[in-house]
C-alpha positions as CSV (number, residue, x, y, z in Angstrom):
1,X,0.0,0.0,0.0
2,X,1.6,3.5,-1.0
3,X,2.4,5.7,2.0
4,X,1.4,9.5,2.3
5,X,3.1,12.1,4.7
6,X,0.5,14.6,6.7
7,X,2.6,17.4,7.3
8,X,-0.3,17.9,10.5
9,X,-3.2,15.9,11.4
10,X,-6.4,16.7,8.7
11,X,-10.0,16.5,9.9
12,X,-11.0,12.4,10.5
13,X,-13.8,13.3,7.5
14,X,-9.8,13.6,5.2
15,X,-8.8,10.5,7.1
16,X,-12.0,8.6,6.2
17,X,-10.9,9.2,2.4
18,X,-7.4,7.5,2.8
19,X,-8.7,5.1,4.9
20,X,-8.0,1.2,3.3
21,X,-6.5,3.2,0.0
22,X,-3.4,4.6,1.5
23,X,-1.3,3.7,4.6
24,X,-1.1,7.3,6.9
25,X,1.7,8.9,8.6
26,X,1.3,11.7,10.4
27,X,4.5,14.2,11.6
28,X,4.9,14.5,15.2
29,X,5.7,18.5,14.7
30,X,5.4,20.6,11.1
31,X,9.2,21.1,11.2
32,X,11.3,21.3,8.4
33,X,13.9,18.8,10.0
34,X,10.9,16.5,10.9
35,X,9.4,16.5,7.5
36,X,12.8,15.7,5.9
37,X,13.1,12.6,7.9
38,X,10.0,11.4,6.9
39,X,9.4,12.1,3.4
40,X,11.8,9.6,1.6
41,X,9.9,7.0,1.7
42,X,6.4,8.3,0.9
43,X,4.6,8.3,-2.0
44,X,2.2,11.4,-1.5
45,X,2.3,14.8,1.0
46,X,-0.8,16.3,1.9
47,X,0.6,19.7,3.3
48,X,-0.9,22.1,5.3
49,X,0.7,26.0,5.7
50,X,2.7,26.0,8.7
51,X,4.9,23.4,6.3
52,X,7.5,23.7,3.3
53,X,8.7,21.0,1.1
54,X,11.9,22.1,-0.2
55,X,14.0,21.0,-3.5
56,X,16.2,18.8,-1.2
57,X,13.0,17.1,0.0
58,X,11.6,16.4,-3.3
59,X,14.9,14.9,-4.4
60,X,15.4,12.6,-1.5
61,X,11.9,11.2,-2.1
62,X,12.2,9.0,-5.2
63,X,8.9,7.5,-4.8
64,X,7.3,11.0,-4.4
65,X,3.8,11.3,-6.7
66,X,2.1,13.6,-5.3
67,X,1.8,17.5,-3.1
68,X,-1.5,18.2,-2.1
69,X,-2.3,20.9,-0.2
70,X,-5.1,22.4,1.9
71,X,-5.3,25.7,0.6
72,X,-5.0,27.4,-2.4
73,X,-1.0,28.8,-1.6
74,X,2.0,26.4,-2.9
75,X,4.2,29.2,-2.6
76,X,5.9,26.6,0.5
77,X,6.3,24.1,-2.0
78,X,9.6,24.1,-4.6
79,X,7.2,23.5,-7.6
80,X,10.1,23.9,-10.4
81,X,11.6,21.1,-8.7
82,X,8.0,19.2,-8.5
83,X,7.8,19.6,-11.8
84,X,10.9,18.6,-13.2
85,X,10.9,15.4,-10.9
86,X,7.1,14.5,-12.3
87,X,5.6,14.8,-8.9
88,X,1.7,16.6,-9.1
89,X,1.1,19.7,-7.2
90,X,-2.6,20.1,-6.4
91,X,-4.2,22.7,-4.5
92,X,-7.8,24.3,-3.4
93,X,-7.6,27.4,-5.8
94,X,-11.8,28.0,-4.7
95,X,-12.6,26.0,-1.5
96,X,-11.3,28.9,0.8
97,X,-12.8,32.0,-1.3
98,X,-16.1,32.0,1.3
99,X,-14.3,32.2,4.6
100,X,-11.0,33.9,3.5
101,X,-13.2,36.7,2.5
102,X,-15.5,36.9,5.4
103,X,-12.5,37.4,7.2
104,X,-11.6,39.7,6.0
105,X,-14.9,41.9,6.2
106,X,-14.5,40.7,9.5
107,X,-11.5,42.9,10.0
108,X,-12.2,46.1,8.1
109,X,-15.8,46.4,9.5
110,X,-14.1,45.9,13.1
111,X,-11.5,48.7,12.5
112,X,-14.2,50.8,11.1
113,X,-16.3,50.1,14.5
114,X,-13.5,50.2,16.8
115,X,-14.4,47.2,18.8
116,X,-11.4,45.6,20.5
117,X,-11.2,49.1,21.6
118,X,-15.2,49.6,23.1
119,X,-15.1,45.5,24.3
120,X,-12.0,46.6,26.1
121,X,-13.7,49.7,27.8
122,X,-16.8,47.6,28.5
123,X,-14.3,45.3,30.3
124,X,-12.4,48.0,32.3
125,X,-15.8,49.2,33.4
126,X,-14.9,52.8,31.4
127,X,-18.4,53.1,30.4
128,X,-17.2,57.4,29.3
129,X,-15.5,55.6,26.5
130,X,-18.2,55.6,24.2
131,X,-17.9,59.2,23.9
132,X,-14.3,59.3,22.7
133,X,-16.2,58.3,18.8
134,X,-13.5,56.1,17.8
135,X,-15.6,54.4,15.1
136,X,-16.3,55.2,11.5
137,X,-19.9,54.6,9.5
138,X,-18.5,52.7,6.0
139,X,-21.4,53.7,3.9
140,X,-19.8,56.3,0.9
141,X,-16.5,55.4,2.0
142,X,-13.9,54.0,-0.4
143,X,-12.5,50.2,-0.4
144,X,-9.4,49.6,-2.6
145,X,-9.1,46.2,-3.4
146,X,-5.8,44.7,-4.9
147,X,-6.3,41.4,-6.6
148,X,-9.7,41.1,-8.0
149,X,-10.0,37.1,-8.4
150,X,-12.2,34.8,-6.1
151,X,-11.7,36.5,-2.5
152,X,-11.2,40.2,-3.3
153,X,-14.3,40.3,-6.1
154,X,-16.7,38.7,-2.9
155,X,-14.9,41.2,-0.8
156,X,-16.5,44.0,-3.1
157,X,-19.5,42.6,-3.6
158,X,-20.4,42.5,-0.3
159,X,-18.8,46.0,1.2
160,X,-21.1,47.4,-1.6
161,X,-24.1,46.0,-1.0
162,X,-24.2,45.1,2.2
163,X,-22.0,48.6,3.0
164,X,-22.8,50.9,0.2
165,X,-18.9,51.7,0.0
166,X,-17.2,53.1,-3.6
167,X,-14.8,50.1,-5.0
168,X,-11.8,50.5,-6.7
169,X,-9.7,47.7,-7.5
170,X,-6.1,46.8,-8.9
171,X,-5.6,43.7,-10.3
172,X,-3.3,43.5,-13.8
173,X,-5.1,40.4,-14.9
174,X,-8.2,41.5,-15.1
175,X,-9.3,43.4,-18.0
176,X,-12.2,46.2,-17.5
177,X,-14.1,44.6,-20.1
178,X,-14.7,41.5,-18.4
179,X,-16.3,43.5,-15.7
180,X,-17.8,46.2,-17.5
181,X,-21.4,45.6,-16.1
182,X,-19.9,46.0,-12.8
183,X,-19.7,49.0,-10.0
184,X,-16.2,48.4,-9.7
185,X,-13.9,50.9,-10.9
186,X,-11.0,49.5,-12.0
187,X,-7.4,51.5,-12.0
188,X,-3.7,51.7,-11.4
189,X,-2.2,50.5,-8.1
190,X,-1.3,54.2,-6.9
191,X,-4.8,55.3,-7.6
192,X,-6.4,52.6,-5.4
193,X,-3.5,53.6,-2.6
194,X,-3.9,57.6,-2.6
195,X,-7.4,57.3,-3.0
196,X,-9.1,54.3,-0.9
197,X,-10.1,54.4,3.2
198,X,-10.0,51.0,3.2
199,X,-6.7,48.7,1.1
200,X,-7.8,44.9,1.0
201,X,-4.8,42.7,-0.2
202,X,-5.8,39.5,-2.0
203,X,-2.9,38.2,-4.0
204,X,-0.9,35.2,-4.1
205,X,2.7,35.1,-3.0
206,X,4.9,35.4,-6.3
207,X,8.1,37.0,-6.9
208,X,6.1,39.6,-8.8
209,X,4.0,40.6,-5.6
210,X,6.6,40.2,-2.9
211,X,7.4,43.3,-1.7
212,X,4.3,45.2,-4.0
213,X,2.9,46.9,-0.7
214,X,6.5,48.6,-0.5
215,X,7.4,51.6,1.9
216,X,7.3,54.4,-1.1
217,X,3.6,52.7,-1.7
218,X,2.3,52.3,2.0
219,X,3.4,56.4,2.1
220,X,0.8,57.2,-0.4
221,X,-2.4,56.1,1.6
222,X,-4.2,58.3,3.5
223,X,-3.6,58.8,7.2
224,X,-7.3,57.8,8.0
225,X,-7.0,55.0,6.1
226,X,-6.9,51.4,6.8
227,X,-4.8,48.0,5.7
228,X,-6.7,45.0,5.7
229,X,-4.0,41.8,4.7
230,X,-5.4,38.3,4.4
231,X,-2.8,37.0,1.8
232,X,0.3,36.8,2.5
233,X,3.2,38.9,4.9
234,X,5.1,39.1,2.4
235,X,3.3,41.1,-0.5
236,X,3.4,44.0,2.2
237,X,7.0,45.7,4.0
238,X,6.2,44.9,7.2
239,X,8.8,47.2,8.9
240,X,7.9,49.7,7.3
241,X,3.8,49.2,7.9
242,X,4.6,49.0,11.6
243,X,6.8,52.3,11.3
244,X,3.6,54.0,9.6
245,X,1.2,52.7,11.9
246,X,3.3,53.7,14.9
247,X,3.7,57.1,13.7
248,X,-0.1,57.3,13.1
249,X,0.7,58.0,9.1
250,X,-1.6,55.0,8.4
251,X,-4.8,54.2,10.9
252,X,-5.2,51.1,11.6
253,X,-4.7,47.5,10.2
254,X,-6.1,43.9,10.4
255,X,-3.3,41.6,9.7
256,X,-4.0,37.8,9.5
257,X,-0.8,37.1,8.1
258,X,2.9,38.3,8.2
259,X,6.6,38.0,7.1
260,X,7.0,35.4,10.1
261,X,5.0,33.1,11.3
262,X,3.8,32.4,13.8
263,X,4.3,35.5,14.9
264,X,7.0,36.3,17.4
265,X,5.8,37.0,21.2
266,X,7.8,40.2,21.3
267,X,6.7,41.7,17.8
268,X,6.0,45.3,17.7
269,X,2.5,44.4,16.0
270,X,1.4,42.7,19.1
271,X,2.1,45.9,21.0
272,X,-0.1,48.5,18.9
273,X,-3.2,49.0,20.0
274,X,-4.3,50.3,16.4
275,X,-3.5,47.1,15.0
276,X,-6.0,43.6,14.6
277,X,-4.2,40.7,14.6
278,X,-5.4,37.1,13.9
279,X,-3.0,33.9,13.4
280,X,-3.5,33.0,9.3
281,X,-6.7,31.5,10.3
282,X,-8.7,33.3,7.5
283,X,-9.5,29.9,6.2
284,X,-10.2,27.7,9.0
285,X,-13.8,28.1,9.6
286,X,-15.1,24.6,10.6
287,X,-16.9,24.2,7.4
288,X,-13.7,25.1,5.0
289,X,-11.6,22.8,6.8
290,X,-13.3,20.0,6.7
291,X,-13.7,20.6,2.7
292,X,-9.9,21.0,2.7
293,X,-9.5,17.6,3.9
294,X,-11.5,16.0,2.6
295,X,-10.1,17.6,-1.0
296,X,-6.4,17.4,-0.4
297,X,-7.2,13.4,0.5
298,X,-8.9,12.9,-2.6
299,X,-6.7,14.3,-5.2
300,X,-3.6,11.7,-3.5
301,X,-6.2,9.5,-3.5
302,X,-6.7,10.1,-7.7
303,X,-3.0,10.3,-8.3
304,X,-2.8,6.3,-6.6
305,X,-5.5,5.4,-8.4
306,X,-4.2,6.4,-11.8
307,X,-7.0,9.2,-11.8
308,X,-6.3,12.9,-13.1
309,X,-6.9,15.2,-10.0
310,X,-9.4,17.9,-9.9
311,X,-7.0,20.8,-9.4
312,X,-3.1,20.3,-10.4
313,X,-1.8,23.6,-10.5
314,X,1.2,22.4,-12.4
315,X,-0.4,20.8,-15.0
316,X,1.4,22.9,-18.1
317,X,4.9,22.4,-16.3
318,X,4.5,18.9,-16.7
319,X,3.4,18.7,-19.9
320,X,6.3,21.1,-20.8
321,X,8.7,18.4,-19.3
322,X,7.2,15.1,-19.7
323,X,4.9,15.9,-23.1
C-alpha cells in the first residue's frame, strides 16, 4: 500500500478518504527537520501552511507522486523542482474564497467600528469611552481592493451591497471589459492607494508581488485610512507598515498574516493598540476545513489510483517536461 506524509493531522472526515487506499503517517511537529526525515519514503504529502517541502526534500523522495495541499497557496512548495521530478502539485484554488473573505470583512468592519477598543472599555468598566467616537460609518466610503480574483471580487460585492462603500480595485489580470457591467472601478495601483479608506490585499505570493505593498507605496495612503491583509506577509513591508502605523501615518490595520509566522511574542504588531491581529486562520472556519481535507485526501487518493486530480496547479509544467 503506497504511503502519504500529513505534514499535521487533517479532519477524520480527510482521514475517512485515505482510509484502506493509503497507509497514513502523520508528523509529530510541522518542522522542516521532521518532515525531511520522513518524506523519503512516501509516496504522496498532503501539506498544510505552517509546512515547506523544499527542493532537497523532493529529491530525497524517489517515490514521491504527489503534493497536495489544503489551501490554495503552494508558494511553500519548490514547484520547479515538483515539476521537473514528475511529482503533481494540487491545490484548493476556490474552496477557501467564502471564509478567506468573510474574514476579511470581519477585519475592516471591526477597525471601522473600533471594537477591541469599546469590548476593552466595557471590560475596564470605562463606560465614558463611548464618547471618545473612535468608530467610523463605512457607507460612501472607499474600499481599494488589490487582486480582483475569487476572494477580493466577494470582498466588493459585499462591502457594496451590504455597506454601500465606492470600490476601486487593482488587479493586472483582469481586463475592464470582463467587468464592465460592474460598479467596480478598476485602475492603477497608486490610484487605489492615494485614494481608498479602506486597502484589502488578496494576491498570491509570487516574486512579482513580494514586496508590491513597499514603503514608497504604504506612504501614499491616507492617514485615515486602513490595511486589511489576508494574503500573504510578504506582499506587504512589514517594517515599514509598523513604522507607519506607529507614527499614526496609516490608521489602523487587520493583519491575518505576516513576514514570520507564527508570529514572534515580542513583535511590535502585538504591542499597537491600532492594530488587529489574527493567526493566518482566515481559512479555517469549521466548514472550510473540513472541505480542505476532505479535497487534499482525494486528489492523493486520484494520483494512486491512476486518476487525473481535480485541481493540479502544475499541470502545463508537466506537460512542458514530460509531453
Amino acid at each position: 500500500m503506497k504511503r502519504v506524509l500529513l505534514s499535521q493531522r487533517i479532519r477524520d472526515e480527510g482521514l475517512d478518504v485515505l482510509k484502506g487506499r493509503a497507509e497514513v503517517v502523520i508528523a509529530p511537529d510541522p518542522s522542516e527537520k521532521t518532515i525531511s526525515q520522513l518524506i523519503g519514503d512516501v509516496n504522496g504529502v498532503i501539506l498544510r501552511t505552517t509546512s515547506r517541502i523544499t527542493r532537497q526534500m523532493i529529491l530525497s523522495a524517489p517515490h514521491l507522486e504527489v503534493i497536495s495541499r489544503t489551501g490554495a497557496g503552494v508558494d511553500n512548495i519548490d514547484v520547479k523542482t515538483a515539476s521537473e521530478r514528475g511529482v503533481k502539485v494540487c491545490n484548493l484554488p476556490s474552496l477557501n474564497s467564502t471564509s478567506v473573505a468573510e474574514h476579511a470583512v470581519a477585519l475592516l468592519v471591526s477597525l471601522a467600528k473600533a471594537l477591541p477598543y469599546l469590548d476593552a472599555a466595557v471590560r475596564e468598566s470605562n463606560w465614558s469611552k463611548r464618547n471618545d467616537n473612535k468608530s467610523i460609518e463605512l457607507y460612501q466610503k472607499t474600499l481599494g481592493v488589490i487582486g480582483y480574483g475569487r476572494i477580493g471580487s466577494y470582498v466588493a460585492q459585499i462591502m457594496s451591497k451590504g455597506f454601500g462603500m465606492k470600490v476601486l480595485a487593482y488587479d493586472p489580470y483582469v481586463s475592464k471589459s470582463e467587468n464592465s457591467n460592474s460598479d467596480v472601478l478598476f485602475c492603477e495601483l497608486e490610484e487605489v492607494l492615494t485614494q481608498s479608506d479602506f486597502v484589502t490585499i488578496h494576491l498570491p505570493a509570487t516574486p512579482k508581488t513580494e514586496g508590491l505593498l513597499s514603503r514608497e507605496r504604504l506612504q501614499m495612503m491616507k492617514p485615515n485610512a486602513y490595511l486589511i491583509n489576508t494574503a500573504r506577509g510578504c506582499v506587504v513591508d512589514e517594517s515599514a507598515l509598523i513604522e507607519m502605523l506607529s507614527e499614526k501615518k496609516i490608521a489602523g490595520a487587520g493583519l491575518d498574516v505576516f513576514e514570520v509566522e507564527p508570529l514572534p511574542a515580542d513583535h511590535p504588531l502585538t504591542k499597537m493598540d491600532n492594530v488587529i491581529l489574527s493567526p493566518h486562520a482566515g481559512a479555517l472556519t469549521r466548514e472550510c476545513v473540513i472541505g480542505a481535507a476532505v479535497e487534499a485526501a482525494q486528489a492523493v487518493v486520484d494520483v494512486f489510483s491512476g486518476r487525473e486530480p481535480k485541481n493540479v496547479y502544475n499541470k502545463a509544467e508537466l506537460k512542458n517536461c514530460y509531453g
